[in-house]
C-alpha positions as CSV (number, residue, x, y, z in Angstrom):
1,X,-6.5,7.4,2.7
2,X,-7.3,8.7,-1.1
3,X,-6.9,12.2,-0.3
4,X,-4.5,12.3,-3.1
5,X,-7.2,11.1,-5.9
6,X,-6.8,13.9,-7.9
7,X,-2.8,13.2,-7.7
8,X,-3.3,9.5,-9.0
9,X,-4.1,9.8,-12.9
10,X,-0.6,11.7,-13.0
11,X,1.0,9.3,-11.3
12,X,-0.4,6.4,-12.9
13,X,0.5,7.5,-16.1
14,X,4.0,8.8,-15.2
15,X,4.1,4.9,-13.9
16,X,3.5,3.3,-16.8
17,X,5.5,5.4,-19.2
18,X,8.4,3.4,-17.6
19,X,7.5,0.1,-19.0
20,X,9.1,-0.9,-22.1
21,X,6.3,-3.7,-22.9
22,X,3.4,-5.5,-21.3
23,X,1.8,-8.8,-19.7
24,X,-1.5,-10.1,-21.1
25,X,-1.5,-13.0,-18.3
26,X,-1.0,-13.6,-14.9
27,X,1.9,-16.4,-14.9
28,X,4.9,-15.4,-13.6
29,X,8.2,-14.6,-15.6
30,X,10.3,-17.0,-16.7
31,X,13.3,-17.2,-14.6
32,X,16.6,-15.1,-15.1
33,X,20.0,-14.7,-14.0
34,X,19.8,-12.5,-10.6
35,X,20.6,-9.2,-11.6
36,X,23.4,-7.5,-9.9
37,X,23.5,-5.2,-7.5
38,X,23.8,-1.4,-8.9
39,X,27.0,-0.2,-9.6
40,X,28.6,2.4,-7.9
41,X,27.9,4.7,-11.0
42,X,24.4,3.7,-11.3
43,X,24.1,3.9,-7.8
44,X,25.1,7.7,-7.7
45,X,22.8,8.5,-11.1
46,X,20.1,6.4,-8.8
47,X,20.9,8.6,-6.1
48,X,20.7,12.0,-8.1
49,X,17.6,11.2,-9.2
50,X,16.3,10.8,-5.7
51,X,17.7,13.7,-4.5
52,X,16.9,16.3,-7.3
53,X,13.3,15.2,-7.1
54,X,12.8,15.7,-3.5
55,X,14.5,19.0,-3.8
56,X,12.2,20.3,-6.7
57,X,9.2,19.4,-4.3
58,X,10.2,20.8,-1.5
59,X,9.7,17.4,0.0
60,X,10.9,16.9,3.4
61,X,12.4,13.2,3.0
62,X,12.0,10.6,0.2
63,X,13.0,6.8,-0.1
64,X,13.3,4.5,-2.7
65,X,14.4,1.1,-3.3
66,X,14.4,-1.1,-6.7
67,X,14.4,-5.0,-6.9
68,X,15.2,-6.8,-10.0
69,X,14.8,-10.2,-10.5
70,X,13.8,-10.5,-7.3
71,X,17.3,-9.4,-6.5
72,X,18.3,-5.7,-4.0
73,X,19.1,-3.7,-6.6
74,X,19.2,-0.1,-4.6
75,X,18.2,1.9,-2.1
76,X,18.7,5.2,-1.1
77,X,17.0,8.4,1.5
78,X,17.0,12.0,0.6
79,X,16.1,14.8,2.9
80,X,15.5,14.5,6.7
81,X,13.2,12.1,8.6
82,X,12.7,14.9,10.9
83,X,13.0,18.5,11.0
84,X,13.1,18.9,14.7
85,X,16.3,16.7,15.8
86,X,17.7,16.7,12.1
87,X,17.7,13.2,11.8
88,X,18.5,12.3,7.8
89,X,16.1,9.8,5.8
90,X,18.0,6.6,4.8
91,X,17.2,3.7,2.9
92,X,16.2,1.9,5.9
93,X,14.2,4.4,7.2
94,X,10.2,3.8,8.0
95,X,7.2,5.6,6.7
96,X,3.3,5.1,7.2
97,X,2.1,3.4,3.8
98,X,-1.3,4.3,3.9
99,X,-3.4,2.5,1.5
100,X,-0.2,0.2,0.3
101,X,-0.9,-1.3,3.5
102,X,-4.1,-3.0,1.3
103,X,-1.7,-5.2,-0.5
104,X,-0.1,-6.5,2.5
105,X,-3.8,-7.4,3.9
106,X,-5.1,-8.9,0.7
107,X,-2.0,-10.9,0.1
108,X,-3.0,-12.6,3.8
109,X,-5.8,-13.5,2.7
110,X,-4.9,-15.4,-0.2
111,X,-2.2,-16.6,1.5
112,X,-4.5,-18.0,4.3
113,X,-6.7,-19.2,1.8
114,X,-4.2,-21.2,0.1
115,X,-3.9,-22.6,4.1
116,X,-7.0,-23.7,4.1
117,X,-7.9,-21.7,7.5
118,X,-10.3,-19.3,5.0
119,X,-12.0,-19.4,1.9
120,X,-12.8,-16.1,-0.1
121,X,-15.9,-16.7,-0.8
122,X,-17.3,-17.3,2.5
123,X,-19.8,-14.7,3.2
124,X,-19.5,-12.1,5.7
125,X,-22.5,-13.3,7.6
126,X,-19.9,-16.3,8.8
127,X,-18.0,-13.2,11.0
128,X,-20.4,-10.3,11.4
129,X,-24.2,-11.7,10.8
130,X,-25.8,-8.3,11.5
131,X,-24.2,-6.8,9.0
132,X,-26.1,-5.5,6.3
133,X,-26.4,-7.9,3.5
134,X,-23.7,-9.7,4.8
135,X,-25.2,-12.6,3.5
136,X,-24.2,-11.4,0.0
137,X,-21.0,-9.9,0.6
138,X,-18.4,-12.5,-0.1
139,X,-14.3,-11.6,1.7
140,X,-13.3,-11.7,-2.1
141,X,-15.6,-9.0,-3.0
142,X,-14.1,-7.0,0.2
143,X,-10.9,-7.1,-1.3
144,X,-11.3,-5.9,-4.8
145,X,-13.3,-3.4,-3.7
146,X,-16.9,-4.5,-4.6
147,X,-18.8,-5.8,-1.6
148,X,-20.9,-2.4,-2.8
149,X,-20.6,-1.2,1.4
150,X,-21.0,2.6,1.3
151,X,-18.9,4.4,3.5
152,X,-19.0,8.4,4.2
153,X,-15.1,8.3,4.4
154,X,-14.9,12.4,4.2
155,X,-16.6,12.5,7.8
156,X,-14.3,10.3,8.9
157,X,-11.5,11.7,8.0
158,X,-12.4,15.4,9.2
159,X,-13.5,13.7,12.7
160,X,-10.1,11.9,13.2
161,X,-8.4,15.0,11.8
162,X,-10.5,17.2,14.2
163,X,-9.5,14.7,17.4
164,X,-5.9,13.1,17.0
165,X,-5.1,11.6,19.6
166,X,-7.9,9.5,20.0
167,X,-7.7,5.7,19.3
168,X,-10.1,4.4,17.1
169,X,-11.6,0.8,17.4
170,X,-13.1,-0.9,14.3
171,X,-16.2,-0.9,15.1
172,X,-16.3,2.8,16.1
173,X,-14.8,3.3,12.1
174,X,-17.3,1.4,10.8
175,X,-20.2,3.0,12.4
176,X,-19.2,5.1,9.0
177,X,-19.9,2.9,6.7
178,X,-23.3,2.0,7.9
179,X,-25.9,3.8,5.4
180,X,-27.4,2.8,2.3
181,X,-24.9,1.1,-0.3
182,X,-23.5,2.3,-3.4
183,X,-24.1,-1.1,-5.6
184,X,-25.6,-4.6,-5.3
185,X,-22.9,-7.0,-3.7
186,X,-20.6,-7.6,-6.7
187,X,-21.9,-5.4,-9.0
188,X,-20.0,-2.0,-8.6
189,X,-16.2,-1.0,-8.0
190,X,-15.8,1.7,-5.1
191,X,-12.8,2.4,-3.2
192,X,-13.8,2.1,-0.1
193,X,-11.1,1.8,3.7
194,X,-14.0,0.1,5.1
195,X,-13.8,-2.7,3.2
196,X,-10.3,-3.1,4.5
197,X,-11.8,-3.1,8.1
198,X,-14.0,-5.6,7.5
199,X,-11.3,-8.3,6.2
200,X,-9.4,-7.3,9.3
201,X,-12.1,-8.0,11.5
202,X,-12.6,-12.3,9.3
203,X,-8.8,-12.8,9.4
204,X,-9.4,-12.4,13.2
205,X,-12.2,-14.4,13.4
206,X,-10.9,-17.2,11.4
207,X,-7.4,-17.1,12.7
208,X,-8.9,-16.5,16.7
209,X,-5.6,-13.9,16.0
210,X,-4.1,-10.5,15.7
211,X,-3.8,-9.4,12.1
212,X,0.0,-8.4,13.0
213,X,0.5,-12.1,14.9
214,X,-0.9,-13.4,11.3
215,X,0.8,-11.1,9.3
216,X,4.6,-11.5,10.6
217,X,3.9,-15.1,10.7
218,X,2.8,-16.2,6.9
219,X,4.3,-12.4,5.2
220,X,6.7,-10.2,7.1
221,X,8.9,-12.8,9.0
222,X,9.3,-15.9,5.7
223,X,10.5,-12.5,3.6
224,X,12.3,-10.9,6.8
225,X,10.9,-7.9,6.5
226,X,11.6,-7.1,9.7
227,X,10.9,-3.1,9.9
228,X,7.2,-3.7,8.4
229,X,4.6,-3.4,11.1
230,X,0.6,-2.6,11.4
231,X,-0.6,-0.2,13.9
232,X,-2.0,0.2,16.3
233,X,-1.5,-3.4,17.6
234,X,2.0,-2.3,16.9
235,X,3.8,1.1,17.8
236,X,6.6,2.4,15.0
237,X,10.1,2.8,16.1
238,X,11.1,6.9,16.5
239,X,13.1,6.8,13.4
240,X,9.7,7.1,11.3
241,X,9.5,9.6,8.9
242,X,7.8,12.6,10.3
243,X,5.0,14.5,8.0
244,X,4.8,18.2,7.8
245,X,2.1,20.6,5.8
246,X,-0.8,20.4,4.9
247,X,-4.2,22.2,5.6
248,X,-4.4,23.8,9.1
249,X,-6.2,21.1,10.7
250,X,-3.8,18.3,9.3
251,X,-0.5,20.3,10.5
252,X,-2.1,20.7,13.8
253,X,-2.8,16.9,13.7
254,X,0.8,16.2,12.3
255,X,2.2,18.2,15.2
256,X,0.5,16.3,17.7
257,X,2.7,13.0,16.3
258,X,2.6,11.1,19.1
259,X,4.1,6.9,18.9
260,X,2.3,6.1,16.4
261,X,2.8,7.4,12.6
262,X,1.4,10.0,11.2
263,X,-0.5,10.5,14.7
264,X,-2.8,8.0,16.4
265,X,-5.9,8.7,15.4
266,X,-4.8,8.2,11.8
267,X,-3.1,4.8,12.8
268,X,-5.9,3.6,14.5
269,X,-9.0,4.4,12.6
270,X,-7.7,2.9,9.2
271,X,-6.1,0.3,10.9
272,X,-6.3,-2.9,7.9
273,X,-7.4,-0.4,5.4
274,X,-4.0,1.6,6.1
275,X,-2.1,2.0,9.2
276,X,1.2,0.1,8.2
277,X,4.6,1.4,8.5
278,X,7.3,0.0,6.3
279,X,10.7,1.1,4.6
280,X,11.3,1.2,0.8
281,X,13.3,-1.7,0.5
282,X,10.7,-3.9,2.6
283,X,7.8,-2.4,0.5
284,X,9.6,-3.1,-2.9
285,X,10.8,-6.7,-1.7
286,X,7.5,-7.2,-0.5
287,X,5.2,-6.7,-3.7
288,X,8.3,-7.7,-5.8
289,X,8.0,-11.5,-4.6
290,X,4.0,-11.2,-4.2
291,X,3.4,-10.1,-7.9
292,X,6.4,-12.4,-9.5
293,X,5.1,-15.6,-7.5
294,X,6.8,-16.2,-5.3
295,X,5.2,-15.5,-2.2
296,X,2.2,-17.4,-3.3
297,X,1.7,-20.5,-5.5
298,X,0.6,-20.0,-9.3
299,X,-3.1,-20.5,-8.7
300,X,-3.3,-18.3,-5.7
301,X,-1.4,-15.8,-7.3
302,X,-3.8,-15.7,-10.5
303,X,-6.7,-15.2,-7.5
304,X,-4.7,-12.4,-6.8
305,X,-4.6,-11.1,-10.1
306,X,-7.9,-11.3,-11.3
307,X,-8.7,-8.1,-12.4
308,X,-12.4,-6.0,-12.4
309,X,-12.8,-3.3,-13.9
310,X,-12.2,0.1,-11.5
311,X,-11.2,4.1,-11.4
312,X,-9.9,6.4,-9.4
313,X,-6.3,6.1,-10.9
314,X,-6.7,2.4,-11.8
315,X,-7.8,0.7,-14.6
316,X,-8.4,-2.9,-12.9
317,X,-8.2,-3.4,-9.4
318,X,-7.7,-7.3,-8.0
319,X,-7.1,-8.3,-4.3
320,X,-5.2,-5.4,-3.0
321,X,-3.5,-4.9,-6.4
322,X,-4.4,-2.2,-8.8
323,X,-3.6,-2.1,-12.8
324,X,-2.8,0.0,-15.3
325,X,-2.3,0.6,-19.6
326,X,-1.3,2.2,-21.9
327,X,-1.2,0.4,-25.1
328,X,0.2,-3.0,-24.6
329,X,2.2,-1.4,-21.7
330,X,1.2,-2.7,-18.1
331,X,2.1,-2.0,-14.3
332,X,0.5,-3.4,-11.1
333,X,0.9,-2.0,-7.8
334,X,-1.0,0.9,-5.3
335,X,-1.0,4.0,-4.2
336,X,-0.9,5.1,-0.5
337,X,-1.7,8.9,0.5
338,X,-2.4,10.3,3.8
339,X,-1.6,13.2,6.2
340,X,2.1,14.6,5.2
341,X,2.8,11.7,2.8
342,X,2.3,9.9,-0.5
343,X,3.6,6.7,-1.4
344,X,3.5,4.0,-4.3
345,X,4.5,0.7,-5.3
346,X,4.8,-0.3,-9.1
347,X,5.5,-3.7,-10.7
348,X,6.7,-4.1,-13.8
349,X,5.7,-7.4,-15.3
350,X,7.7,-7.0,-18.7
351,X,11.2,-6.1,-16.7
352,X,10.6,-8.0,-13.5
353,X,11.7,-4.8,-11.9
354,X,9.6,-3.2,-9.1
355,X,9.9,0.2,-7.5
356,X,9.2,1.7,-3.9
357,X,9.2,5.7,-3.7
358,X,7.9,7.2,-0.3
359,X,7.7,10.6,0.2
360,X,7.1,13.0,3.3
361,X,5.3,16.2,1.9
362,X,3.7,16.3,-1.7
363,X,5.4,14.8,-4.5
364,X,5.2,13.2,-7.6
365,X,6.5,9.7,-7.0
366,X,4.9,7.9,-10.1
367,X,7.3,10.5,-12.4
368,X,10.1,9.5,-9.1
369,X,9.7,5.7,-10.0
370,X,9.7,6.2,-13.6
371,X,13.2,8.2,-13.7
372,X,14.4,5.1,-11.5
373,X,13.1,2.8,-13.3
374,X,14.5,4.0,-16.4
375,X,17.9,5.1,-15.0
376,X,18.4,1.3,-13.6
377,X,17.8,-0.2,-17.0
378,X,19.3,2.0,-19.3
């Protein structure tokens, strides 16, 4: 799922070099007027911009959506969802979101802890008692990333690679994470998928659930988000953007595709950690009213946002929401990268504007959001 990490400095920076100013606190923005919906020449310049970077990437399809004010503000496809039947990329159309997925997960849990039918810093030993150390290893600390698990991720990413159409439980994922750990519970930021499992598996047990029952009922369905979907409890319509390239072993993977997105083994043995499939416009309405407030109340939302230090492309990393700066200038979102794709999410606190950009095949989509972001407010 962070195949990409040498891609995520660039598009970090390339991020925040579209925000015109910054956010020292986690309250959210006063409110505005809705903005408008782009005009028919923005809309075009949007447009170009989408298109021209797709084509200088050789990208196969791209999306992108912008919301303002919590208001649609555009949308748009490039390029071809797939190669085979010629089917074009819209606005509407679906990708896998990898590691974006996180967000969607982390943003249950606060949401179910504002419920009352969790609490974040319940141990782990409440759900999985033989876990290592799971006495010490609170949900919250699962979230941002420092529960200090260690996971040999590499192996299993070469092992799904190597065997793609197999369906992967969680446990048989997590038998990967069980070796010595990287940190003392709380005491080290690592980005680890496993993490991401291991929330999965306490929203279950506390909910006596599916993640995707939970997840349509308290994010996807209030925000009618109604292409959004986690695999493999659920299967991806066959509009999905297909993904192309890559090393040998990917493309033969990529080929195998199968119903679920980018092929099932993928889907299956990230599952929490990043198996969701999504279009722009759900993905930017989504962490738009997450990260302005209004999906959760102030004090949940300030959970959210409470930042530890991190790497890897961010500079803070809270529940399921990464930072970055530059000066006084500030963005929050994540990154998503997987077989055939790369995706990100941006917020930008200091314009209330947040971007999607999804791309099939490599690309530079923190540069893509910045050119949006700065064509929709110029």
């Amino acid at each position: 799922m962070i195949r990409v990490r040498w891609l995520l400095l660039v598009v970090l920076a390339a991020v925040l070099a579209a925000s015109c100013g910054g956010s020292d606190d986690a309250e959210p923005s006063k409110p505005r007027a809705p903005a408008a919906s782009a005009d028919a020449a923005t809309a075009r310049e949007l447009q170009q911009v989408l298109d021209l970077q797709r084509e200088s990437y050789g990208a196969t399809g791209m999306a992108a959506a912008i919301v303002i004010d919590g208001q649609h503000f555009w949308s748009g496809g490039s390029g071809l969802a797939d190669r085979e039947t010629e089917a074009p990329i819209t606005a509407g159309t679906p990708f896998p979101i990898f590691s974006i997925t996180k967000m969607f997960i982390a943003a249950l849990a606060v949401k179910l802890d504002e419920d009352g039918r969790l609490k974040l810093d319940d141990p782990l030993s409440r759900t999985l008692p033989d876990w290592p150390n799971a006495e010490h290893i609170s949900l919250r600390m699962l979230l941002n990333q420092t529960s200090g698990i260690g996971n040999d991720q590499r192996r299993l990413e070469r092992d799904s690679e190597a065997r793609p159409r197999k369906m992967w439980t969680p446990e048989e994922s997590l038998n990967y994470a069980q070796r010595a750990p990287h940190a003392a519970a709380g005491e080290g930021w690592e980005y680890n998928n496993a993490n991401y499992v291991l929330a999965g598996l306490v929203i279950e047990h506390e909910t006596r659930r599916p993640v995707s029952d939970t997840l349509h009922e308290l994010i996807l369905d209030p925000l009618k988000l109604h292409d959004a979907l986690l695999q493999p409890q659920e299967r991806p319509p066959s509009t999905t953007a297909h993904g192309y390239g890559g090393p040998p072993r990917i493309a033969r993977a990529l080929r195998v595709g199968g119903r679920y997105a980018p092929y099932p083994s993928e889907a299956s043995a990230f599952w929490t950690g990043g198996a969701m499939v999504a279009s722009a416009p759900s993905v930017a309405r989504f962490a738009d009213a997450l990260l302005r407030g209004e999906l959760l109340s102030p004090e949940s939302r300030r959970e959210l946002l409470r930042f530890v230090p991190a790497h890897d492309g961010y500079d803070g990393y809270g529940l399921g929401v990464g930072k970055g700066q530059v000066s006084t200038e500030e963005v929050w979102g994540h990154f998503g990268g997987g077989p055939g794709f790369v995706t990100v999410v941006s917020h930008l606190p200091a314009k209330d504007l947040t971007v999607a950009a999804l791309s099939s095949g490599d690309a530079d989509v923190g540069l893509l959001t910045k050119m949006l972001a700065d064509a929709a407010t110029d």
